[in-house]
ZADO-511353 format. One record per residue: residue in three letters; x negated, y negated, z negated of N, C-alpha, C in turn. Coordinates in steps of 0.05 Angstrom, whole numbers, plus 5000, padded with zeros to 4 digits. Atoms other than C-alpha are relative to their C-alpha. Example, Ala and Ser with C-alpha at 12.3 -4.5 7.8 and 13.67 -1.06 7.14 Angstrom:
residues 2
ALA498250245000475450904844498249765000/SER501650245001472750214857501549784986/
end
This chain:
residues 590
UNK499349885025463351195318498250244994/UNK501449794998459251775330497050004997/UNK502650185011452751395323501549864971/UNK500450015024454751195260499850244974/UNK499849725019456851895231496849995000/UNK503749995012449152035246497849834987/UNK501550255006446151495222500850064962/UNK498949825027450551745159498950154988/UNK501749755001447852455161496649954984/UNK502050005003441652255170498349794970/UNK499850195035441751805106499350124980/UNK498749735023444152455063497650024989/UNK502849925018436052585061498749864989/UNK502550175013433051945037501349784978/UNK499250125012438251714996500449994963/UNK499949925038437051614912501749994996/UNK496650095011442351784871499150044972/UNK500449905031443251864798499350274988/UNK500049805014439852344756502150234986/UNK497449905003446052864749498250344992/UNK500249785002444553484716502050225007/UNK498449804984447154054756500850214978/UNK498949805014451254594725502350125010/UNK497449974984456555004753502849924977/UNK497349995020461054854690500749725005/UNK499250375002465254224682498249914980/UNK501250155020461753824635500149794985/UNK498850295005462553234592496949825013/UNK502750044996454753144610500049785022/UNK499550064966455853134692502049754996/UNK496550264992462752664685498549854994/UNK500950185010459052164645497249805020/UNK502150064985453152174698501349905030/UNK498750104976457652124755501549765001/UNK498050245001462851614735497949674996/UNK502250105008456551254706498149825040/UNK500050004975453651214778502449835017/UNK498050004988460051144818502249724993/UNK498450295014462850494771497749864994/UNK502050175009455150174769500649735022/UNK499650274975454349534797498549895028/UNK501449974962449649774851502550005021/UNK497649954982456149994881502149795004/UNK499450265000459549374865503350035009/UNK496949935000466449674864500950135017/UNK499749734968466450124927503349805022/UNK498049974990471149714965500850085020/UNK499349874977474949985023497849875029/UNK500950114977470249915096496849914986/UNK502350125005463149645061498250144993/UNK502349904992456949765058499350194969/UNK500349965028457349934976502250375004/UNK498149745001463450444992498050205025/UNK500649834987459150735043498250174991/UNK503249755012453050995002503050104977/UNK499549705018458351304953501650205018/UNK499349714990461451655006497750235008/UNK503149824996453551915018499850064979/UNK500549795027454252124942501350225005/UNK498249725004460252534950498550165010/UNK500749834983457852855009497850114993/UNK503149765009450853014981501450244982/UNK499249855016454253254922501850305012/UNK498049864980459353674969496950215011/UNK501449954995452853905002498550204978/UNK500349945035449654144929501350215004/UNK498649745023454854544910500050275027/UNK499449784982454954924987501849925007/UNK498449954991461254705006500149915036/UNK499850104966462854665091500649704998/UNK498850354991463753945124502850085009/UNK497249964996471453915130499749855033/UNK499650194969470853505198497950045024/UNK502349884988467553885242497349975014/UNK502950035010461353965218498949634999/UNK501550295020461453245182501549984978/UNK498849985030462753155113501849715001/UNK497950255009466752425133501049985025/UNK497350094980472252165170500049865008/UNK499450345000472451495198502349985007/UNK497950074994478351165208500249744997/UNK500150234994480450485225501849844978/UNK498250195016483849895182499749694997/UNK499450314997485549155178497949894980/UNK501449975020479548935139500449654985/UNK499850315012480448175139501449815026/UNK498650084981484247645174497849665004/UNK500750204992481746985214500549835008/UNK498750284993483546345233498949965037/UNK501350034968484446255318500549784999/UNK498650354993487645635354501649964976/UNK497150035023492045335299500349675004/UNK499650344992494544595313503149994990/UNK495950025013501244275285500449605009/UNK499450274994503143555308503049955002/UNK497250035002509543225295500549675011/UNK498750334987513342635329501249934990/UNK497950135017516942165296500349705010/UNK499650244983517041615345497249924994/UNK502350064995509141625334498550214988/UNK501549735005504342245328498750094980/UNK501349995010501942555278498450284987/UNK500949734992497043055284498350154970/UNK500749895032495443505215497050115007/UNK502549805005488743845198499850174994/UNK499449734999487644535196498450084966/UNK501449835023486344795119499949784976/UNK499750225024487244035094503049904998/UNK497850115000493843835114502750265005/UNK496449614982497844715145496850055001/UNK501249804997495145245143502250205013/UNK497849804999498645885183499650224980/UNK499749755020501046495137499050195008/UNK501949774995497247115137502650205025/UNK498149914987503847415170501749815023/UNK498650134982505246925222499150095031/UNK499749934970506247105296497949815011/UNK501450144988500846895343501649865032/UNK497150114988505946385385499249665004/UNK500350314999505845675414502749875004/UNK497050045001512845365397499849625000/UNK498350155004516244755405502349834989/UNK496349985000522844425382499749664974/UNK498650155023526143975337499950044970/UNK501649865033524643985259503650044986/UNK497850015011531044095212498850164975/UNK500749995023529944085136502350284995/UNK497649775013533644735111499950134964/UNK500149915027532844705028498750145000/UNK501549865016530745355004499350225020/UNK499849804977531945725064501050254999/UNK497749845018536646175024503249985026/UNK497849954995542546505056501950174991/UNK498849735020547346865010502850004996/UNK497250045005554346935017500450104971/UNK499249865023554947314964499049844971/UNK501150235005551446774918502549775007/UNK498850205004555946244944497549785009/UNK501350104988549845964975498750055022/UNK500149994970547845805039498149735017/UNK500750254978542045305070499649995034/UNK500350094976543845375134503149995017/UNK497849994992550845335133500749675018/UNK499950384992553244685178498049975018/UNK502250114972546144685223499950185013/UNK500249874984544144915282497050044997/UNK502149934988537245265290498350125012/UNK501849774985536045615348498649795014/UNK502250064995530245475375498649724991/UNK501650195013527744995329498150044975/UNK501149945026523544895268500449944970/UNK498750105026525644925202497150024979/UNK501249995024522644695139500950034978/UNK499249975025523544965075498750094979/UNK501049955032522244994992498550215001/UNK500449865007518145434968502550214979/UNK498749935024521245884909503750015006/UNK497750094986529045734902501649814973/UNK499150285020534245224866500050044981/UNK499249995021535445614807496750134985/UNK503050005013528345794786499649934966/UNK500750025027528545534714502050214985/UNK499049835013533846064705499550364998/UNK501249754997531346744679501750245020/UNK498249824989533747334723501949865020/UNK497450084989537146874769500550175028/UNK499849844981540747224824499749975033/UNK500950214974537746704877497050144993/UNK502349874996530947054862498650205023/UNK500049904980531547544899500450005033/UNK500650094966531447124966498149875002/UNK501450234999525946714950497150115011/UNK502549994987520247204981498949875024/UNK500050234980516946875035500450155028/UNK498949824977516847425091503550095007/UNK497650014991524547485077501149755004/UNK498850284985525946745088499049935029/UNK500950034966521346775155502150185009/UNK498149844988525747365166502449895014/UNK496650094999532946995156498949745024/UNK500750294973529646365205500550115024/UNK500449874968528246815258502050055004/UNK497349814995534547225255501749775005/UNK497150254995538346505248499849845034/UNK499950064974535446405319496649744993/UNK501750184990529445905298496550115009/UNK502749984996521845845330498550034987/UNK502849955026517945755268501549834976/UNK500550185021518145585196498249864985/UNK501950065012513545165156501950044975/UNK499249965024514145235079498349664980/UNK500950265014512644705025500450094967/UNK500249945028511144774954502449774990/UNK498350105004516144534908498349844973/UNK501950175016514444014856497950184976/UNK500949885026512344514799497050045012/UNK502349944995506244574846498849805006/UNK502350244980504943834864496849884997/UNK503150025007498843774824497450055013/UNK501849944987495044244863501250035026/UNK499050004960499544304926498550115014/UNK502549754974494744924952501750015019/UNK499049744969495045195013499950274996/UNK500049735006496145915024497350145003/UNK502449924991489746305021500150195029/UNK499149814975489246725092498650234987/UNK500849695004488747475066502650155013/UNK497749754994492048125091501550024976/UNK498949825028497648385047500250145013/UNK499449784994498249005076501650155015/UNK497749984986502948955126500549895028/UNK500350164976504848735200501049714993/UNK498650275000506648105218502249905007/UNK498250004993513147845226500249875029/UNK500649954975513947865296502849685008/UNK499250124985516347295344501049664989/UNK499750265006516846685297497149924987/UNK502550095002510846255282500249844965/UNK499550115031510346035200497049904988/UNK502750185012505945565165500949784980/UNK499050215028505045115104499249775002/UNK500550314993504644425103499649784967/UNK500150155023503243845047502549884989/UNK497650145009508643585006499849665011/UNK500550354981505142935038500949885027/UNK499150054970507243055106502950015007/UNK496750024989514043255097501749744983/UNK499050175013514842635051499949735030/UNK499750194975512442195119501850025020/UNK498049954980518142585159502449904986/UNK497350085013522942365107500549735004/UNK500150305001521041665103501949855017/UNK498850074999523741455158503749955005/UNK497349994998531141715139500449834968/UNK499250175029530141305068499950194979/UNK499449785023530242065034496749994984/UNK501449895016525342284980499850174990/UNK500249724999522342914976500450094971/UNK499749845026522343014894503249934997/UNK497050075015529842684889500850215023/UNK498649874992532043114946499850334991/UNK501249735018528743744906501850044979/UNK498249985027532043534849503350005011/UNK496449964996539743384876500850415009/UNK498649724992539544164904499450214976/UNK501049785018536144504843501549884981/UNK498350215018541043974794503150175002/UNK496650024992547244124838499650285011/UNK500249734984544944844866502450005018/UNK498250104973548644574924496949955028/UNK502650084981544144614999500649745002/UNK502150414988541943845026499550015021/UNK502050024971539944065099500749845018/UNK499250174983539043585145498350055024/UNK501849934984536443595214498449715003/UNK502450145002529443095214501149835029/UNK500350184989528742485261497450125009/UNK503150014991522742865291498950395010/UNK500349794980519943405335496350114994/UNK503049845009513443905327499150215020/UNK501649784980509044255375497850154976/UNK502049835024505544875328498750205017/UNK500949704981500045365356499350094972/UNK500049815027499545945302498050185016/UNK500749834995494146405312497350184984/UNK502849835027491046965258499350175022/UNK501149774994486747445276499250214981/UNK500949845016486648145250497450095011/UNK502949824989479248455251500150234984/UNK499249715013479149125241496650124994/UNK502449885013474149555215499950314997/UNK500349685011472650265189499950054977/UNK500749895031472150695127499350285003/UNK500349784992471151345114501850134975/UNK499449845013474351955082496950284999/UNK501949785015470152555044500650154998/UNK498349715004471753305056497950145005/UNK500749665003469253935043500650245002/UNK498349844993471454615043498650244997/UNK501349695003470355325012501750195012/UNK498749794986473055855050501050234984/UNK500449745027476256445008500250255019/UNK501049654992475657205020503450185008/UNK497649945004483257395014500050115044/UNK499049974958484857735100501949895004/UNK496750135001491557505087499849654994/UNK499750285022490556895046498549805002/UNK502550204995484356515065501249825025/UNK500150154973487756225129502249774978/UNK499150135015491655875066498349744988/UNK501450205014489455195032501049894985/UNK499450125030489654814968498049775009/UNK501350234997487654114968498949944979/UNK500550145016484453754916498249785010/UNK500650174984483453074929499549804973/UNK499450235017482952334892498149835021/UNK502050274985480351644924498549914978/UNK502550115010473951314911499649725005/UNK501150085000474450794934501649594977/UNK498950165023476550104887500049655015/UNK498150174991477849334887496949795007/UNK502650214998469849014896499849834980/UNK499850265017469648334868502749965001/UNK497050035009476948344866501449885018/UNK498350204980479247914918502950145012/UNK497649895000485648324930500650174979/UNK498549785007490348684884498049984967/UNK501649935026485048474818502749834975/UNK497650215024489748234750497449804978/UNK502350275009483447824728500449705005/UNK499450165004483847184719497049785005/UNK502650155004476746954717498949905016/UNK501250004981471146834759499950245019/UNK500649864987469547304824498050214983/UNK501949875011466447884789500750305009/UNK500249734984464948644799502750124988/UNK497249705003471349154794498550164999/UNK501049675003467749764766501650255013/UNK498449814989473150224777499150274987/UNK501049755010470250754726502550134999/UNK497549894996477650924710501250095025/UNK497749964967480950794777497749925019/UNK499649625013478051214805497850095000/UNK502349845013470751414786500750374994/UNK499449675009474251954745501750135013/UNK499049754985478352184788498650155030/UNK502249924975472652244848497650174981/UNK501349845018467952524785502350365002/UNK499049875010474252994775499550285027/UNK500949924982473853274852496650114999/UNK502549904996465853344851499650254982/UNK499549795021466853794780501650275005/UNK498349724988471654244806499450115029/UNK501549924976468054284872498150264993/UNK503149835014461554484836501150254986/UNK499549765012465755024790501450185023/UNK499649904987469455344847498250075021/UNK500649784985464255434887497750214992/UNK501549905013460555744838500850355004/UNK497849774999466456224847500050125024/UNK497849944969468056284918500150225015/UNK499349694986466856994930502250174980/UNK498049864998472657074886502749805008/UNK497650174991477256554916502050185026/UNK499349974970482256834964501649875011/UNK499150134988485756244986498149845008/UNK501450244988481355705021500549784985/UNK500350135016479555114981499649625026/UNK502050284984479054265019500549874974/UNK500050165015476353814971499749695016/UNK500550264991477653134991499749644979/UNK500350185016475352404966500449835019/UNK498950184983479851865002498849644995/UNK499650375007478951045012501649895002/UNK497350194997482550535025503550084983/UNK497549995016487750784973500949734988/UNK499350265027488050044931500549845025/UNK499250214991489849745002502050125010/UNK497649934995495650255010500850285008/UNK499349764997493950985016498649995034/UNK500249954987490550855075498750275015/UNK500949754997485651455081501150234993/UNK498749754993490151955058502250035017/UNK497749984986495251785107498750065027/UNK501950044968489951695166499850314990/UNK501949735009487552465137502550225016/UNK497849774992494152795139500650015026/UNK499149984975494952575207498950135022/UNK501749914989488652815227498150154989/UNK501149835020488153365187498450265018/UNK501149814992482753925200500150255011/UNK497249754988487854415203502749955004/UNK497649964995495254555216500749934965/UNK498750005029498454235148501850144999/UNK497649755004503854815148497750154984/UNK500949795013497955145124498849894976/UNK500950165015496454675069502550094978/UNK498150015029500354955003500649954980/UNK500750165023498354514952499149775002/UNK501550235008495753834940499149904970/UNK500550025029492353684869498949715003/UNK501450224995491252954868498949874967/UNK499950105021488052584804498449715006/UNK500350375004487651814793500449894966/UNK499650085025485951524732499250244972/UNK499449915031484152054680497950084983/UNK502150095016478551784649500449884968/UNK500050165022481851494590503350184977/UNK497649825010485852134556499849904961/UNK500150125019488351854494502750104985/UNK498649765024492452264430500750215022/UNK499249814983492852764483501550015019/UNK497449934983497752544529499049975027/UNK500249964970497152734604502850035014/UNK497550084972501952464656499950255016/UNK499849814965503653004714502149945010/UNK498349984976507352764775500550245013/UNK499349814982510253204825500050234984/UNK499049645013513253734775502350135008/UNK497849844986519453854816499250075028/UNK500749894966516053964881500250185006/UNK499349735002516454694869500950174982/UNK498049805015519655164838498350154961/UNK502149915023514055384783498349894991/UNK501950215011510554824768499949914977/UNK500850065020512254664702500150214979/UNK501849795022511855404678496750005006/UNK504250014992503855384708499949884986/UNK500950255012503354714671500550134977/UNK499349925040505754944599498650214988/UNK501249805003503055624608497049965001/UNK503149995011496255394613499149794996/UNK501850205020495254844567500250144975/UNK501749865021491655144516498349784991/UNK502150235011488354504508501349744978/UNK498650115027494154204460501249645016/UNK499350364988495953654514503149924998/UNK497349985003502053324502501549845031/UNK498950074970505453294576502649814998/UNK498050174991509652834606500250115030/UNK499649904977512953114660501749755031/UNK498050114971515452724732501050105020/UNK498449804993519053074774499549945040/UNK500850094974517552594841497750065017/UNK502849904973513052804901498849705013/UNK502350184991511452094919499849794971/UNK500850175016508551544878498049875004/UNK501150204983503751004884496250174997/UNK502049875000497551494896500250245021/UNK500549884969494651924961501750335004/UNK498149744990499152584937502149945015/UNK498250034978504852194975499550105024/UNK501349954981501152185035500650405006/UNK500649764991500852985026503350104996/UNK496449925012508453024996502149915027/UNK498850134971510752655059499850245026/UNK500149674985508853315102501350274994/UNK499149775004512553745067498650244981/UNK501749865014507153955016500350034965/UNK498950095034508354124938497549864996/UNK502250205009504253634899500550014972/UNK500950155026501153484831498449874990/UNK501950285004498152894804499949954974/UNK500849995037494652814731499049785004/UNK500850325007494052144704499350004974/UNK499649945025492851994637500849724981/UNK498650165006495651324634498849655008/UNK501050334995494650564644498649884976/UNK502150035029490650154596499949695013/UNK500050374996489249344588498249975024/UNK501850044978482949434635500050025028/UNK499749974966486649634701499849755017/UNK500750114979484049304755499949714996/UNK501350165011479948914715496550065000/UNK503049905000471948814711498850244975/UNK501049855022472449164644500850315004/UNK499149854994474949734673497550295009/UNK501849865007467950114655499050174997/UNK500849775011463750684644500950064972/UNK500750005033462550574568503450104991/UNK496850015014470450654558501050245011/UNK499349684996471651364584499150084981/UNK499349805024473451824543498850315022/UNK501949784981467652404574501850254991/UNK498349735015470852964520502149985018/UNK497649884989477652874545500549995022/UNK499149894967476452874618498550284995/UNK500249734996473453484606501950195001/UNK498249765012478753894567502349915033/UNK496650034983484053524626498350105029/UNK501849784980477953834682500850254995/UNK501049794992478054404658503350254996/UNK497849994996485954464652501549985031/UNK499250074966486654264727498450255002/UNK500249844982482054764747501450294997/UNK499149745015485355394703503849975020/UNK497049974983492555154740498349975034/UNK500349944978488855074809499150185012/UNK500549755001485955674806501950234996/UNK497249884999492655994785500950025035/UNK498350174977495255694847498150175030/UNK502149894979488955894896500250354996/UNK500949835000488956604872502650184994/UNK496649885011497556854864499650055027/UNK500049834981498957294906502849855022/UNK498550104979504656864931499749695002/UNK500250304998505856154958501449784987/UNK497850175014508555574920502749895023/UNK497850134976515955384949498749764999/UNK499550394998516654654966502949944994/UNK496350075006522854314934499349695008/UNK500250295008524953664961501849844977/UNK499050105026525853154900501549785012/UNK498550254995531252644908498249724997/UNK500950335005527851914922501349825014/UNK498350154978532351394938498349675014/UNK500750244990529150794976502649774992/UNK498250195003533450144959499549765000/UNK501050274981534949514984500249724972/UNK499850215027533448894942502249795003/UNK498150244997538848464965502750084992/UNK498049935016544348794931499650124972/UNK500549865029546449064865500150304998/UNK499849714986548649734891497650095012/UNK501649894994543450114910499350155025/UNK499749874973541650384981498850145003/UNK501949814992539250994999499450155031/UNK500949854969536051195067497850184997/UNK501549815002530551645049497550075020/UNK502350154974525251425095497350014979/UNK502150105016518651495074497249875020/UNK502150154975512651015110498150075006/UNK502249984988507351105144497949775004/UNK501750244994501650605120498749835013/UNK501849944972496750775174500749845022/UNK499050154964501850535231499649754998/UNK499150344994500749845253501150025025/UNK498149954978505849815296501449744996/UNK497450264999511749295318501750194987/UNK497549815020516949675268498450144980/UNK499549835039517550145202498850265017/UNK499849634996514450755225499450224970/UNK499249865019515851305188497550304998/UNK501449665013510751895148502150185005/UNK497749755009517152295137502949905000/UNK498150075016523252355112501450224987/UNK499549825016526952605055502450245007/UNK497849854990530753275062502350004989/UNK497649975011537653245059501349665004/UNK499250234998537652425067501149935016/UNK499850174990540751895104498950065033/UNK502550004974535251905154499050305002/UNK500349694980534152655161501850055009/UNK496850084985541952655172500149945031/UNK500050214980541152215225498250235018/UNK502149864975535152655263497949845004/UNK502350204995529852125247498150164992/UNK502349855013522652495231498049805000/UNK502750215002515652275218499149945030/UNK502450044974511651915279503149745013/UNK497650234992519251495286499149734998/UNK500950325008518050735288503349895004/UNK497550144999525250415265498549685016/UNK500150334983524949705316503049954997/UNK497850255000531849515295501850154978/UNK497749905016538049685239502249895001/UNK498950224995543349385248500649795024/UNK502050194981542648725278498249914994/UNK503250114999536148615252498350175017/UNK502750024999529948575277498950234981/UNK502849915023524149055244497850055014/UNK503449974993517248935253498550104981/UNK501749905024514549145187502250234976/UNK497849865026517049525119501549864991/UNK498550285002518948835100502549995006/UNK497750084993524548755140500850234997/UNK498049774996527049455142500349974965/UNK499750045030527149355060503049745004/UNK498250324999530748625072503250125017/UNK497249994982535648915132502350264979/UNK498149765004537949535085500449894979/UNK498750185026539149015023503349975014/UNK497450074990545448825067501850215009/UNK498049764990549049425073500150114967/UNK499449815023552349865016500450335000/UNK499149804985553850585015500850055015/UNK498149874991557850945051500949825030/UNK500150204979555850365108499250195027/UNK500949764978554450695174499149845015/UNK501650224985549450285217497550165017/UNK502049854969546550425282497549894992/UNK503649965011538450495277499250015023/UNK501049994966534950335341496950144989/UNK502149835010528450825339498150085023/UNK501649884976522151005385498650144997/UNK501849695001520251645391497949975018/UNK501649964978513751725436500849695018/UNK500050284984515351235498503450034998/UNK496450014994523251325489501149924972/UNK498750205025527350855450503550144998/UNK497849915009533551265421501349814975/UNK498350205013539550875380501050344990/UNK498949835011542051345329501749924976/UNK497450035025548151255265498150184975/UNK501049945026545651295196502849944981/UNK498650145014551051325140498049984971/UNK502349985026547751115080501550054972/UNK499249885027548351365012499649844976/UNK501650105028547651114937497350184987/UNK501149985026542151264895500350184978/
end
């Protein structure tokens, strides 16, 4: 890793960048040159780990460089840090008996799920409908069979599907039906598209979503062709038995005339990225050992292959909006503060994160392995998105985080913006990451638009004027903020986590830790005053059980806290360091 930093460095001197006229002021000039740059299609959408996100982390940093500011990482302007970059196909085999063999093809006949356990199982097959278990519903496909240690197959989707809002929806994800298999005692599930897909009857594509894998059962998809040859010879038919349970929303499970040896095996390959920090030091004796963050990620979605709402062909994700301008917004306020910095007397880190669009990864890897002591971190200013300010209105998150945040905000717009205030410290952008430590936070957006995380999502369509006036509004409140003689409180804001398998609402107050790949839920934080601070749970916790579930991911700890209601009190198995403590959570509403 250390041979790559230099190899980095040594880049910084021979690398072209865009003609950017320097100026210490914000400018609509500079934004237009940077975002311009930073959303071209040399860059090709900066995605997290590649070779395109790597020369713009050699822009920031020049630019960082430019204005004077220190390398935040001692003495380097980037971070590396590790992440799941793509997944691969190992052993994978599936053969079924049915009083004569029949051995599938890998990618033409099963494929395993991006989330399946790497596992060599055994057993008996048993058809289980939708794979739906819901007392509460009044349905149940696995009421009547037995399947421990066997393999079940089941529907995609679920019986009531043509009805809007039905309240069978909410079982039909596919990680919570691997879930309910495992928990019901079986080895693996395969899945099967249901007719609405027989046309094309894909397979699943193998990508990361963002998450571990569900641990100890083996899952994979199969052709509606093959499970029609396991039916055959009981006389059943796979679209009439589709139809009697989605007709009669009544289960159908039967256990198969036939037996399956499955080897399942993904491979994650991991990779790197980098984070972008800098750092002006202020003059204050008292106050300089203080910091203010200002941050935003750079880096975006490539050709789209995860997380794009395009429809089209494979094409470039600009990312001038998300987030160009908000990595333009960082370099601008870099360049004007340190124009300043002999009158700063709090300390200044400017940071430009990646891997945000696959889950916040670099600001969570940052905070953990932050430069300094985050106690001494009194601010976070994050901006995402605010390239496209339109009749004036500017979003700000995290306005209850402290105590004076939305007199700063009111008191110095002078620029006629019409605010919208939020009151929450996390949200789906890298101030969580800093709100999760115990840090006040604010985050300027300036709104969504048809082109998100789309190719059209462009230079030409910023609005240069109004990221200025909303630049040069951030820096008049962060400068407030850097230069008061006192420190912002921290208020925690009520956020309730809740479980999707009820109507009631559950609150444990847990907040995640993206970073971890771990067997369990480990935890960034948690909220003060919750459930889970109650309890004595903190950040660096990895929940491995609730209940009687199982948790290997967020997944299930989402799925296991659907089944509980308020005022429920359920033991929490938890591993701190190398010691596995069981502790009582009562949980709250909402």
């Amino acid at each position: 890793m250390k041979k790559l930093i230099s190899i980095i460095f040594a880049s910084l001197q021979v690398v072209s960048f865009s003609q950017v006229i320097d100026s210490p002021e914000i400018t609509k000039e500079e934004i237009y040159q940077h975002i311009k740059y930073l959303a071209s299609d040399e860059l090709e959408g900066r995605f997290t780990g590649t070779e395109q996100c790597r020369i713009a982390a050699e822009y920031i940093a020049k630019e960082f460089e430019k204005a004077g500011l220190q390398p935040a990482f001692n003495g380097s302007y980037f971070q590396e840090f590790p992440f799941i970059s793509e997944l691969k196909l190992g052993e994978n085999s599936c053969e079924f008996f049915d009083g004569k063999k029949i051995t599938l093809s890998i990618n033409n006949d099963f494929t395993p799920l991006p989330f399946s356990d790497n596992l060599t199982i055994e057993g008996k097959v048993v058809f289980a409908g939708f794979g739906i278990s819901s007392k509460e519903n009044n349905y149940d496909d696995y009421e009547g069979i037995d399947v421990k240690n066997k393999i079940v197959i089941v529907f995609r989707n679920h019986p009531d599907v043509n009805t809007p809002h039905s309240p069978l929806e909410q079982f039909a994800g596919l990680r919570y039906k691997a879930t309910v298999a495992r928990d019901k005692g079986a080895a693996g599930i395969i899945f099967v598209n249901t007719s609405d897909k027989k046309d094309d009857d894909k397979l699943f594509k193998l990508e990361y979503d963002g998450a571990a894998k569900v641990k100890r059962i083996s899952i994979i998809q199969i052709k509606r062709d093959v499970l029609q040859k396991l039916l055959s010879p009981l006389n059943l038919n796979i679209e009439e038995l589709e139809k009697q349970i989605t007709e009669n929303k009544r289960p159908n499970s039967i256990e198969l005339n036939a037996s399956t040896k499955i080897v399942t095996e993904v491979i994650e390959v991991e990779s790197i990225s980098w984070n972008v920090g800098g750092m002006l030091k202020g003059n204050d004796e008292k106050l300089s050992d203080e910091y203010v963050v200002i941050g935003a990620h750079f880096d975006h979605l490539g050709w789209g292959k995860q997380n794009s709402l395009y429809l089209g062909e494979p094409a470039i994700h600009n990312g001038a909006d998300d987030n160009a301008s908000g990595t333009t917004g960082v370099l601008e306020l870099a360049e004007k503060f340190a124009s300043e910095k002999n009158n700063l007397k709090r300390s200044i880190f400017f940071f430009a994160f990646s891997g945000e669009e696959l889950g916040l990864l670099g600001s969570s890897y940052l905070v953990n392995h932050f430069p300094v002591p985050t106690e001494k971190v009194i601010t976070m200013i994050n901006m995402d998105m605010i390239g496209r300010l339109k009749d004036s209105s500017l979003i700000v998150y995290g306005t209850g985080t402290s105590t004076n945040w939305k007199n700063i905000l009111n008191d110095k717009n002078s620029f006629g913006f019409k605010l919208t205030f939020n009151d929450e410290g996390f949200g789906p952008s890298d101030h969580s990451s800093f709100y999760g430590k115990k840090i006040p936070v604010l985050f300027f957006f300036t709104g969504t638009h048809t082109d998100y995380h789309k190719p059209s999502d462009d230079y030409d369509r910023i609005n240069s004027d109004g990221q200025e006036k909303v630049l040069k509004y951030v820096y008049s409140i962060a400068n407030e903020i850097i230069n008061s003689e006192s420190r912002p409180d921290y208020l925690a804001v009520e956020r309730k986590d809740s479980g999707r398998m009820t109507t009631s609402r559950v609150w444990v107050g847990t907040i995640p830790d993206f970073a971890g790949d771990v067997d369990g839920y480990k935890l960034g934080g948690v909220t003060e005053g919750s459930p889970a601070a109650l309890a004595g749970l903190k950040a660096g916790d990895i929940i491995t059980r609730f209940g009687d579930k199982k948790i290997s991911n967020i997944y299930d700890f989402t799925y296991a806290i659907g089944n509980y209601k308020p005022g429920d009190k359920v033991k929490v198995l938890i591993k701190r360091a190398d010691k596995e403590i069981e502790v009582e959570l009562e949980l709250k509403a909402r």
